[in-house]
Structures are given as C-alpha cells and as structure tokens.
N, C-alpha and C positions, 0 to 999 in steps of 0.2 A: 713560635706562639701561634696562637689561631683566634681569628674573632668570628664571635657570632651574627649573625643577618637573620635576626627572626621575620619572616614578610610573609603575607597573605597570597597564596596561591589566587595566578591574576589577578592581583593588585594593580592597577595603573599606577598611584600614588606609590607602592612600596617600587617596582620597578625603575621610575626614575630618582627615588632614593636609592637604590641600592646600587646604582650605573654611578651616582656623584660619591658615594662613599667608596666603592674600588677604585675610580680614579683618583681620591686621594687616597685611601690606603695603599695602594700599588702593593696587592697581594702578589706570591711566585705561585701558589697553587688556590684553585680554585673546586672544593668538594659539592654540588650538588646532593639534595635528596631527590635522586631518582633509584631504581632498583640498579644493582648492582651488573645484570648482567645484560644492562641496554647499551654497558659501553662501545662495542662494537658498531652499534649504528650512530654515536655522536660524532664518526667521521666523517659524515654529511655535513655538518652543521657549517655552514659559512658559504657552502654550492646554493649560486645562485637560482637555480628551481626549486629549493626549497623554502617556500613561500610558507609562513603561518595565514590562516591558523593550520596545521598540523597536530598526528598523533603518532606517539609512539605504541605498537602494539606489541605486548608480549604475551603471547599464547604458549601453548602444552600441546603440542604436534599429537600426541598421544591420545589427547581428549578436550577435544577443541572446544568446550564449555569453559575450559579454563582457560579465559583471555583477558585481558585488562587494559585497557585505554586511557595513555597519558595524554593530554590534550597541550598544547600550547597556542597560548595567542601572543602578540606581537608587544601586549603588554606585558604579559606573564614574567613575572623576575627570573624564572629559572631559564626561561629564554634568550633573556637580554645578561644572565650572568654567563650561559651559552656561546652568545656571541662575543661579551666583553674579549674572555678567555680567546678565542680564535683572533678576535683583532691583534692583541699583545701579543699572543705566539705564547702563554702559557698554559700549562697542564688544567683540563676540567676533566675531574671524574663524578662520577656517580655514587654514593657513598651509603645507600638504603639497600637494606635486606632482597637478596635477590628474589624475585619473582619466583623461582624455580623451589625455590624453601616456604614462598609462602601460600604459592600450589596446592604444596603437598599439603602443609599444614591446616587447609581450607580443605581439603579431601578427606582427612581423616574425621571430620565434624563437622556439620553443617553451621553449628554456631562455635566460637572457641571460647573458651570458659574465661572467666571472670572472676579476678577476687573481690570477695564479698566486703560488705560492711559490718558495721555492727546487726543487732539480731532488729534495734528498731532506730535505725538512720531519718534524721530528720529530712520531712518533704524536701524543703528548700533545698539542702544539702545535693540531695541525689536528683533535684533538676538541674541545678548547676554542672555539676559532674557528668551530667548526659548529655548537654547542651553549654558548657560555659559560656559564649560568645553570644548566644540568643540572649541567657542569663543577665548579663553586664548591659546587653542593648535594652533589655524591657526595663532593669532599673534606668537606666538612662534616656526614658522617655521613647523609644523607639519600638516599633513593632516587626521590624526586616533587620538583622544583625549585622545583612551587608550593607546598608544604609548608614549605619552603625559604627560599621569598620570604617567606610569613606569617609564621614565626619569627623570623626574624632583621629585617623591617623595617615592615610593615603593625601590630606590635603594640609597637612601641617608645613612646614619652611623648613625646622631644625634636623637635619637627618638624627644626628647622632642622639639628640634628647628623645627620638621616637624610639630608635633603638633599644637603647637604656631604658624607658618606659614600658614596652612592648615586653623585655623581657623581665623587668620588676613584675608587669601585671599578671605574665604567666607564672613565676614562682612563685606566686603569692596562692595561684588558683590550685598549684599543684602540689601545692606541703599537704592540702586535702586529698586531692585529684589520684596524685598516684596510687592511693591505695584500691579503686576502681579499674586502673590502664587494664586490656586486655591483654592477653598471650604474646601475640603478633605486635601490639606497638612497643610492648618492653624488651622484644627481641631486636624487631627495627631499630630502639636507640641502642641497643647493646652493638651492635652491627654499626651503626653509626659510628658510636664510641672508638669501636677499633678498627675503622677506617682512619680515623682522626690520630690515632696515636702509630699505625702502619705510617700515614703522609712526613710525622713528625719524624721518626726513623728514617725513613729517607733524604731526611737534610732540609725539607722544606722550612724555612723562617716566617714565613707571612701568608697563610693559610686561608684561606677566607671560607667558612664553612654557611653557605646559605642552606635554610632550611625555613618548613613551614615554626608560626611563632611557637607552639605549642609544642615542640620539642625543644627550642631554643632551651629552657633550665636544666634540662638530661644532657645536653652537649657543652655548655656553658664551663661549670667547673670539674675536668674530669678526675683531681683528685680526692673526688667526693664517690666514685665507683673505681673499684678492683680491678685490671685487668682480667685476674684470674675468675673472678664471679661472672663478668662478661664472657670468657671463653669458656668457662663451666655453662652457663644456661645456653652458649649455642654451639655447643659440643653435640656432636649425633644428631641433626635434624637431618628429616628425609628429606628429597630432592626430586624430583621430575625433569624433566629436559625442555628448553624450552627455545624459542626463537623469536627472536625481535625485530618488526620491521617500523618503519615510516608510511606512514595514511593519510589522505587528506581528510582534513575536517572543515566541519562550519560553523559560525558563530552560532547559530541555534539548534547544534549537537555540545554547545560547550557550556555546560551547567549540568552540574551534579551528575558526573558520570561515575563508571565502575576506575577503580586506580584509586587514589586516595580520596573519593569523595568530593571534591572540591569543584565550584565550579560557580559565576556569577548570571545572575540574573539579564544584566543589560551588557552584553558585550559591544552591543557598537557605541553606545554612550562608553564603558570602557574606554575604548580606543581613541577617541575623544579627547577623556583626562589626558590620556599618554599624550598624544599628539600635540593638545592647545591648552599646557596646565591654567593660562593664564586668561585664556580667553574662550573657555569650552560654554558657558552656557551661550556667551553670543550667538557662537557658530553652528551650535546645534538650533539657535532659533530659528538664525538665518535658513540651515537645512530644511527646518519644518516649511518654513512659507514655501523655500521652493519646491517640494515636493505635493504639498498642497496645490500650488501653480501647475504643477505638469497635471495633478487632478484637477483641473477646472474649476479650485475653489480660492474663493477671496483672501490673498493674503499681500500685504503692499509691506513698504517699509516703517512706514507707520505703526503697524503691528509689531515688527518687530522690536521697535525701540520701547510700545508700550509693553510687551510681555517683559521683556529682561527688567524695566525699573519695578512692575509688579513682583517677580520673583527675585529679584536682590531685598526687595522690601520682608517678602514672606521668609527670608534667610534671618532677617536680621529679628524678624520679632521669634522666631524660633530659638537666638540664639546664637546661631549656626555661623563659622565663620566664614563660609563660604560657600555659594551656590549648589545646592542636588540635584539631581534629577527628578526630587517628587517637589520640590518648589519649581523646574521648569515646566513639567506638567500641569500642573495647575494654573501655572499662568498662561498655558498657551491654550487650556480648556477655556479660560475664562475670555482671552482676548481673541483669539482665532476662529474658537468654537461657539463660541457667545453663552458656554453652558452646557450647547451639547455634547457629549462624547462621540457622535457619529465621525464627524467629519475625522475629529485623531485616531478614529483605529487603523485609517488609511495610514499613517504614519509608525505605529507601532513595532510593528514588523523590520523596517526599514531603519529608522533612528535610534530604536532600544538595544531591539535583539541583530540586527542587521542582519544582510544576505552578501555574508563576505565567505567562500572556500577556499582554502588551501591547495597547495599545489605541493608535488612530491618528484623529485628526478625523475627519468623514466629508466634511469641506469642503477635505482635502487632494489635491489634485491627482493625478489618475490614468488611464491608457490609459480611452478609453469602454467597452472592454471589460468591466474591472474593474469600472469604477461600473456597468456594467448585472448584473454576478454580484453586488453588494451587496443591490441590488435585486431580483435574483430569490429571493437569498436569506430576504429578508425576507417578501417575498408569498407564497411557498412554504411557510411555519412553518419554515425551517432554523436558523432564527437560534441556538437553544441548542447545535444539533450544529458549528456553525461556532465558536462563540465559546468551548465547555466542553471541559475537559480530559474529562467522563465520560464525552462522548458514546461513545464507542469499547466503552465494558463491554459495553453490551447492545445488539442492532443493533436497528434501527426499525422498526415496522411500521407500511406505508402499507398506506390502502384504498383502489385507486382510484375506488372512488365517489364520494369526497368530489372536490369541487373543488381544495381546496387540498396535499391527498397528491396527484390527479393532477397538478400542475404540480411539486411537487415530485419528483415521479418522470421527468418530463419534461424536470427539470432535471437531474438524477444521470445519464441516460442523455444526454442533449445532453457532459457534462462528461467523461463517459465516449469520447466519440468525438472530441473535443478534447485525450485523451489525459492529463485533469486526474482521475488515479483518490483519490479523496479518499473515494468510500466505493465498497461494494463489494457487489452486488447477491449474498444467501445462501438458499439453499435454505428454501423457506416448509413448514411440519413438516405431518403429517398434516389435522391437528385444523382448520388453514385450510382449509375448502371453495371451491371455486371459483377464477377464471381471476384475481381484484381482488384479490388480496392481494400485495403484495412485501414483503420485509425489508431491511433494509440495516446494514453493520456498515459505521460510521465511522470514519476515521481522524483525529489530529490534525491541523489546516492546518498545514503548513510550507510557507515562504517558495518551496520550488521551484515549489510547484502555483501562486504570481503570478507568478514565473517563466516558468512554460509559458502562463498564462495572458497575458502580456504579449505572450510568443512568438507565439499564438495570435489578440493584435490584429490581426496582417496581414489576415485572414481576414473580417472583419468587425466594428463596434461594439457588438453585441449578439452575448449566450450563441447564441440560435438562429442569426443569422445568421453567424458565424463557424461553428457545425459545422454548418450545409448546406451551405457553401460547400466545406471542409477535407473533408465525407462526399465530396462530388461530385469533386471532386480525385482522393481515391484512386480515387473509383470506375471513373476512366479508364486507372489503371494498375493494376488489377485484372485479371490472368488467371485468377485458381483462381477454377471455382463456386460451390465451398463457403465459401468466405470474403468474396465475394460476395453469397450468401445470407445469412452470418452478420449481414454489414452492414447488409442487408437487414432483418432484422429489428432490429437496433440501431438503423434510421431512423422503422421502426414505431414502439418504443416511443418516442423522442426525439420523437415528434410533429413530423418534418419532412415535411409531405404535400407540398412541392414538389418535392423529391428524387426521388418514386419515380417518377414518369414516367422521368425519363432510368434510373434502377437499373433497372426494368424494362425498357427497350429494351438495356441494357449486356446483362442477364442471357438473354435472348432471342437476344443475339447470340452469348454463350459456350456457351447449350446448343447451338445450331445448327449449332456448332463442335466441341462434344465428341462425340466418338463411345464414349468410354468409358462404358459402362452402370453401372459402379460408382460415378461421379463423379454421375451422373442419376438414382439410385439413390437415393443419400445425401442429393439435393437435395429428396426427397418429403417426408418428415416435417417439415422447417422451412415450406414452401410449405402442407400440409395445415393445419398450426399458424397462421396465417397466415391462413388463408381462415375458419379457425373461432374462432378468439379474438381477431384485430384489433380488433374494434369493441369491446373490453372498455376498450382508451385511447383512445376517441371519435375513432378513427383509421381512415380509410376504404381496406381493404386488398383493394379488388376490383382492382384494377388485376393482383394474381397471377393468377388466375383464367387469363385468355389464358396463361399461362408456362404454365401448371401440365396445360391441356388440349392443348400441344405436347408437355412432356417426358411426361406418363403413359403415352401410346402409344408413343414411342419406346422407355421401359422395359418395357414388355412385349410389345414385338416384339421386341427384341434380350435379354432374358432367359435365355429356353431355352438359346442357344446361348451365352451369356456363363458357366452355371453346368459347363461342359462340362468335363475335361479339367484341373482345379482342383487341386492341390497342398494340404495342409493349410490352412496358412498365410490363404490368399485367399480358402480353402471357407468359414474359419471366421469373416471379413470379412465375406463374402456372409449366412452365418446369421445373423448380426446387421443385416444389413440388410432384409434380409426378413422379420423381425420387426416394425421398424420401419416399414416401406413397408407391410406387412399391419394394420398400426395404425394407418398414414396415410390409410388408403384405406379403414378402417372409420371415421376422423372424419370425414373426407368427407362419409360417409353419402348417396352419388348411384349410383343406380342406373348408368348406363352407367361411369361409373368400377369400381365392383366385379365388373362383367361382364368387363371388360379385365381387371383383375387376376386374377381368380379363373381365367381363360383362359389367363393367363401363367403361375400355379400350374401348372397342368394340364403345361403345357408342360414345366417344368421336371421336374416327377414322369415323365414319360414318353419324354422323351430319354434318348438312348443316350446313354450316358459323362457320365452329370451326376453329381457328386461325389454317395455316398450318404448324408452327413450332410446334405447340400438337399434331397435325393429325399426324405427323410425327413421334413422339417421340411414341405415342400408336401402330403406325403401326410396330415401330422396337421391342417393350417390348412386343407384340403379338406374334412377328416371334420367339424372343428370348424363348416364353416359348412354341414353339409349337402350339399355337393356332392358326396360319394363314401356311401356307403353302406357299414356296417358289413362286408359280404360284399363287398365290393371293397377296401376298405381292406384286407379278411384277405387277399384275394388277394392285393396288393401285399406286404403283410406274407411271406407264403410263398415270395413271388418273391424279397425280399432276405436272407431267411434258408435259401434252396436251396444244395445244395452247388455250384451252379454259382459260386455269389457265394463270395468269400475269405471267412474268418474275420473281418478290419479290416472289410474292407466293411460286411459284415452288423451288426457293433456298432455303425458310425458310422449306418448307415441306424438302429437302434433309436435309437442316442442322439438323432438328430432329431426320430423321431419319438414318442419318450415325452415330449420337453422339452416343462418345464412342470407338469407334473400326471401323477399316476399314476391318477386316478379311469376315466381310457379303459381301462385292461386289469382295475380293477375290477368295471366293468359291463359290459363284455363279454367274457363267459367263452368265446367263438371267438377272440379275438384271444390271450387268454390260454392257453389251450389249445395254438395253432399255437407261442406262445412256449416254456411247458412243454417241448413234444414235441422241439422242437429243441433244448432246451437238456440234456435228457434222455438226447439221440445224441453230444452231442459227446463224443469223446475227451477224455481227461485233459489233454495238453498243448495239445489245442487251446481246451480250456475257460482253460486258465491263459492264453493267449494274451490270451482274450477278456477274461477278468474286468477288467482296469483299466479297460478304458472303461464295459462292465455296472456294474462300481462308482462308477463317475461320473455315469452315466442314474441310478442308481436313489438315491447318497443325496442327489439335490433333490425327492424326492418329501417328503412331510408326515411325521411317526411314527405317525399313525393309517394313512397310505395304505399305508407299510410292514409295519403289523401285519398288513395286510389279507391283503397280498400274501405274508407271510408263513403264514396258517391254508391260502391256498391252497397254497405249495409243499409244507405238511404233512400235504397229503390231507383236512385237515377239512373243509373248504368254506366258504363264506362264515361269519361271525359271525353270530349272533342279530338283531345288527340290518336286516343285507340278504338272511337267508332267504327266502326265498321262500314265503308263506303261498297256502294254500290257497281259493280264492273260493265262500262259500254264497252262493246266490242267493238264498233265502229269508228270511235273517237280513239279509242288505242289504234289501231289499224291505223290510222295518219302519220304516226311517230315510225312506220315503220321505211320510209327512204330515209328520214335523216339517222335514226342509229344503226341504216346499213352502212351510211358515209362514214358515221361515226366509227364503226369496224371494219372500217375500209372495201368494202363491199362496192360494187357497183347497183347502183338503185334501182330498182325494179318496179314495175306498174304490177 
C-alpha cells in the first residue's frame, strides 16, 4: 500500500508533520517528488558538508540555458524526508518526470499548450484555476497565500486531520482544475503514477509517497488511472542529456526560483518555526532587541515582554490560533520602533529573510572548471569573500606586491572576462600611492555565476585557460579599437601573456584600417598606460611599444587637419582628448614622441578654421611646456580676441586657453592686460553675449586665483604677497658668508 503526504514545499509546519507521521508509519520505501534523474546525487545526503540550505542542479550540458534549481532548506520536507530515509537505512527515490524529458519538452515551445475551457469560463472560475492557493487566502481574509498556508495548516497539532484535510481540499479544487493542468504537470503525475506502481512490484508494503499538496488527488487513488493511458501519454518523449549536481545556496536566493516554482518569503523566520515550534515568536523577539543592541539602538527586556503580550493580543482578535510573523512585526514596529519603520529595516534582512549559505562537499562532482575556481580561490586568500555574507560591506584591498593579492587580482580579472562579475574593481582613494594598490567591492556568490561558470567550461578546464581562450574568440570579432584596447588591457591585468601576441597583431591591423584620428586618438592614453605601468602585474607589456610608434605619427599628421571645421559638439570630444593624448605623451617621457606631439600642437594652433576652443587649449599646453614664449602666446592671445574674430569665437578660444588654472594671467600682467583692454571695448550687448562662457573659464579657477584677479580688475594691483619688491645689492651681499657655510664653502671677505 502507499500513503500520501501532501506538504507545502518549505513548510516548516508540514516538515515536522511529516518527520512525526513516518516515525509512526514506519514506511520500507520512501518516493520523493524530485525529478527522476537527480537520483545519483542523493548519495550525498547524510555527508556531513553538506549543510542546507542547498541546490540540486540539473542542466543540458548541450545548452546550458536549460538548467533548473531545486533548493532545499533545513525546513523543507523533502529534505528532512531525505534524511528520515538515510537515518532508518531505507530506500528514497525520486519519483517526478525527469529533467531531461522536460528539457526537451520546454525546447520544443516556448510556452506548452493548455487545455482550454469552455468558449466563456467564469472570471472567478479561471482565477482560481491560475492561482488556487492565493484564491482560498483572499476568501479567507488574507492578502499573502503564504501567510495563508502557515495559519491555517503548518501550525495546526493533528498530523493526520491535516493530511486528510489538505487532500480533501485539493480534490475538491481539482474536479474543476484538472481540466486546465498543463502538458508537463499531467505527464509529471503520469510518471509519478508509475513510479508508485514500479515500487509496488517490487515488494515494497509501506510506501510513503511525499509530494507537493497539489498532486496529492492524481496520486492518492490510482485505481482511478490506467496504467496503460499513463504509459500511452509517456510513450515517445524526447529526451536531452543532462547532469545533476549539488550548489550551495542562501536563504535570500530561496523564494520562487526556476524548478518547481516554490519558494517562501521569510526563510529565516521559517527556520524558526522548525526550530522553536512552541516558542518562535519569543525568540525571534528576543533576536530583534539583540540585534538592534549590536546596532546602538534601545532595546531592554521590557520590550520584549511588552511586544510578545501586544502580538499574542493582535493573534487573538484576528482569530489566529497562533502567533505570525505579520503580528510580530507590528508589534515590534510599535514597541521598538515607537511607529517608525527606520530602526526595523536594520533587522529585516537578518530575521526575515536571513543571511544563512549552504555548504557542498568538496569531493562532490563538478565541471573541471569549477574545481580549478575552488582552487584558485583558496591559493588567492579569497576564501572569506567567497564563503561570507559580509564580504560585500567593505570592498578589499590588494597590494600587488604581495604574491598572493597579485593572483588574486589575476583571478578577479580572469573572472571578469569570463563574464563571472562577482566583484567589482573601485576607484583606489587618494591616500594610495602608487600603480599596486586595487580595491574591490564584493558581491554575494549566487548560483548564476556557477551557471555561467559551467557555461564557460566549453572554454577550457582551468580559470586561465578558459578566459585566453573566450578573450581570443572575441578578439576576432572585434571591430572597434577602443574596445579592443579596452580588452587589451583587461588581458594585462589577467596575466594572459599568450594572448597578446595575436591582440597585438588584431590591433595593428584595425589601426591600419582606421582612418578616423579620433578613434587613434583615444587609443593613446590606454597604450601610454600600458607601456608605463605594465610591469607593476609582473606582466611583460613591451609587445605595445611597435602599436604605439605606428599610431603616434599617424595622430599627429592627421590632427591639424582633423581639428578643422568642428561643430561644438565633436570640438568639445576633441578638448578632451587632447588633454589626454598630452598626458599620454608626457608619461611617455621619450624624447622623439613629444617632438611629434608638441609639432602636432603647433599645427593645430596654427591652421586656419580649427575650432577656437582647440586653438586655445594647444596655445596654453605650448606655453605650459616652453614652446611658445610669453610674447607669442600674447600675440596669439590678441589675434583671437581682434575684432576680426566673433564674439563666440574669441570666448571659446579664452575658455581653452585659461583651462585649468588661472595663475597664467596672474603672472603675466601682458597677457592680462591684452585681456583687460578687450574686455574694456566691448559693448554692453556684446559683453552679455560673451559673459556665459567668461563665467564658465573663470569659475574653475581656485577662490584665491579669483581674489587675485579680482584686486586686478579693481586697479589695485597685485596683493602684498606678489608685489614686486625692490633689489639692494648691498644688503644681499651680507648673506653671502653664511650661505657659503651653508654649502660648505669656506667664507670669503
């Protein structure tokens, strides 16, 4: 014979119902609904590393989109019917349609067909039907179904009256219901079915078939289905291959996942139930104050004894025979919080949904890939950011001089181009000196990144050799330079020094092909970068060097005439790249490169029709390096504030050419001056014309640089401190035996 166990997938309440009813029924075999072909991994079950919560995963090696995630927590019934079975020493199988049939059958249609209703099905009728369990809670005064479910059946006394109730209530919903089931769930119980009559052939007497409630009336009496109609409808399905492993999971990846759907709201309240059926809202009050106390806020024992009598209160005018979680809520809003919600969101995270992960043997079966990121994880120092929910607060600091932060950095960037973004490389703050430091701000692992990591087996058995392989792939359908280079230096830091050979011939071959100087442009500061800091990751990045002495001349031959003729828009593109390329080219630090550039400066200051916010910018990064001389700069200066030049013009040429720093028209009272004088002539409307961009050169200057320049527009002259003092030759002349002591000289009359 066989009985039924209709239970609510992670149930607390049905799971220690169903642990008291197999110890008295003392079943010989125990059938799960899990899919059929996970039974090879339930020879874990009872090894002590495998800790819930956990997942079972069964994917399609073939097309890794087809995967699906059985979750289990510590309450979950199919778990603790899992372990019942392993305690006694008797048979659990898995007894649901295997994965690998319902693959296929999800392959062939994106949605699987449905029998229909009549031609005009009553509303009511067909919400029920699409939702029965929200249905029965919203008539029953509830607005959450799992609130719903725990009221009325996880907190009851009588096992066996729930049982018998549970499955009255679903044959009652599915004398309608079945005429709606889909493809897949009528094949599921068919497969059930004859599992249940296979166990029975085999000699088995006391069967114990758990499953979710909602199949419980298809399994219940099976002289009411055919063998032969069950073996007819799963005669010929198609089938895919598939592989089932064990994952760690966490309480806030375990609600409504892919597998069957199922999944609650508040798993660490869950755990809870399981735990303290009799004394759970105490304990969880008790938790609130003290995590509130490690937060710095007011919570005594007073509180707690007044929240618990307020929420047995709010149970009891609801009804309710026993405390919820949305009566301890409210009473700890009202007693803790005084009303605000602020102070409990600290808690929610923590008491609701918890921050509990699962742990998986490390002798469980896995992609080689996978085992080689366990491994690197470990030899890296990653192991706390991989396994702790805190890692995520505060991001990490490597130094790559150490050995073991440079592999770990080698690994973040390898997992990065493997498209496994699990942390996330942040901006290193002042106070770091130097090119060895990175940060990193973590994420928690979820099941997708072994997902993608699995996906990413094709690639190869190893972290490294999976992303040289996967880098060099794109690098072939790579058109854009810059993204390109980007890669580029993403292979840098990844420490793939076989890669760059071919990334360097790919990139040699796109500049050769670009004619665009803005694309070649933008390629100089990653490449300068590159040639100067490589070897900070023991990374040998001479191989740029050849790129880098093809595009430099190309860009400043084709410059001049690129900056010509320029629209706002693309001028104001350009001024930022030209800051940058002028940066690039002083890391450098090589003589015949800055002769090129500074030449292409030239060029663009001197061509006709180059936009006057670049005339601008070339004519200040000349002066800055000595190449123009103060009396030449004024000339130019004069030349773009003539009235030959517009109004617009003349401002964008200043706005170039003050960017940055206001100390140039400080210390040169000619440049200042020719400023003045012009600004002195314009007419009223054409000064309003001008002011918006004037007011946008001048307020990036400093508040001291503006005071400065402000005593000059008011006729004082410089401040006291940059007067200009008078030279006695005689009074200097005294100083001169002590600073020959000073430089050790002997002192001379």
């Amino acid at each position: 014979m066989h009985k039924i166990f209709g239970i609510r997938h992670h149930g607390p309440g049905s799971a220690q119902r169903l642990l008291r009813a197999l110890e008295r029924w003392q079943p010989d075999c125990v059938l799960i609904e899990l899919p059929e072909d996970c039974h090879p991994a339930l020879r874990w079950i009872g090894h002590t590393d495998l800790e819930p919560p956990v997942a079972l995963l069964l994917y399609n090696p073939q097309q890794l989109q087809q995967a699906s995630f059985l979750p289990f927590a510590v309450f979950s019934p199919e778990w603790q019917a899992l372990q019942y079975a392993q305690r006694v020493g008797i048979p659990a199988r898995p007894m649901d349609l295997p994965m690998a049939h319902t693959f296929a059958l999800r392959d062939e249609a994106s949605t699987l067909p449905q029998l229909q209703l009549s031609e005009a099905p009553d509303p009511e009728m067909v919400l029920m039907l699409r939702d029965p369990m929200h249905y029965l809670a919203t008539l029953a005064g509830y607005d959450d179904s799992e609130r719903w479910w725990e009221h009325t059946f996880e907190t009851y006394s009588d096992d066996n009256a729930v049982f018998e109730a549970i499955l009255e209530m679903m044959t009652a919903l599915r004398q309608e219901g079945l005429r709606m089931e889909s493809t897949e769930t009528l094949l599921r119980e068919a497969f059930m079915r004859k599992t249940i009559r296979q166990a029975q052939k085999e000699g088995f007497q006391r069967i114990a078939v758990v499953c979710g409630a909602w199949h419980s009336p298809a399994l219940h009496d099976l002289s009411q289905y055919l063998p032969k109609n069950d073996n007819a409808l799963l005669r010929g399905l198609k089938k895919v291959k598939t592989r089932c492993t064990w994952i760690p999971w966490s309480y806030d990846r375990l609600a409504f996942q892919s597998g069957y759907a199922a999944g609650v709201l508040s798993p660490a309240w869950y755990e809870l139930l399981f735990q303290y059926p009799e004394q759970h809202g105490l304990r969880w009050l008790i938790r609130v104050a003290q995590l509130l106390r490690d937060k710095h806020q007011d919570a005594s024992a007073a509180h707690v004894q007044e929240a618990v009598r307020l929420a047995d209160a709010l149970a009891a005018l609801r009804h309710r025979a026993t405390t919820g979680i949305g009566e301890l809520e409210e009473a700890a809003l009202a007693v803790f919080g005084a009303g605000d919600p602020a102070p409990l969101k600290l808690i929610h995270q923590e008491l609701i949904v918890g921050k509990v992960r699962g742990n998986v043997p490390a002798q469980v079966s896995g992609i080689p890939l996978q085992e080689d990121f366990e491994s690197c994880i470990k030899s890296s120092g990653l192991n706390k950011e991989y396994r702790s929910f805190s890692a995520k607060e505060e991001p990490k600091k490597l130094d790559l001089r150490t050995p073991s932060n440079l592999r770990a950095s080698h690994l973040l960037h390898r997992l990065l181009i493997l498209g496994v973004h699990w942390a996330a490389p942040t901006p290193v703050s002042d106070k770091a000196k130097g090119s060895f430091h990175e940060l990193w701000r973590f994420s928690d692992w979820t099941p997708e990144f072994i997902i993608r990591l699995i996906e990413m087996g094709m690639w190869g058995n190893t972290i490294e050799e999976a992303s040289l392989r996967y880098v060099l792939h794109l690098v072939h359908s790579e058109d854009s330079l810059s993204l390109l280079l980007q890669r580029f230096g993403e292979v840098l830091k990844a420490d793939l020094p076989a890669a760059i050979g071919t990334m360097t011939k790919r990139l040699q071959e796109l500049g050769a092909q670009t004619r665009d100087v803005l694309s070649l442009l933008e390629a100089l500061p990653p490449l300068a970068n590159i040639l100067r800091y490589g070897n900070t990751r023991q990374t040998d990045a001479q191989a740029v060097r050849e790129l880098l002495d093809q595009l430099l001349p190309r860009v400043c031959i084709g410059l001049p005439a690129a900056c010509r003729h320029l629209d706002e828009e693309p001028a104001r593109q350009f001024f930022r790249l030209l800051q940058e390329g002028n940066r690039a080219v002083a890391l450098l630090n090589e003589k015949e490169a800055t002769v090129l550039w500074n030449e292409a400066l030239a060029g663009v200051m001197q061509a006709r029709g180059t936009h006057p916010l670049l005339a601008g910018i070339c004519t200040r990064m000349l002066l800055d390096k000595k190449q123009l001389e103060p009396a030449q700069a004024g000339t130019e200066l004069s030349a773009a504030l003539s009235r030959a030049a517009g109004i617009s013009d003349a401002a964008q040429w200043l706005e170039g050419f003050l960017h940055g720093s206001g100390q140039l028209l400080i210390h040169t009272p000619a440049l200042w001056s020719l400023l003045n004088d012009w600004m002195s002539t314009l007419p009223y409307e054409v000064f309003r014309e001008a002011l918006p961009v004037l007011r946008r050169t001048f307020s990036k200057f400093t508040p001291p640089e503006r005071q400065e320049m402000l005593n000059f527009a008011k006729g004082s002259g410089p401040s006291k401190k940059t007067q200009h003092q008078s030279f006695d030759p005689q009074r200097a002349h005294q100083l001169n035996p002590i600073l020959r002591q000073l430089l050790g000289e002997a002192a001379k009359n």
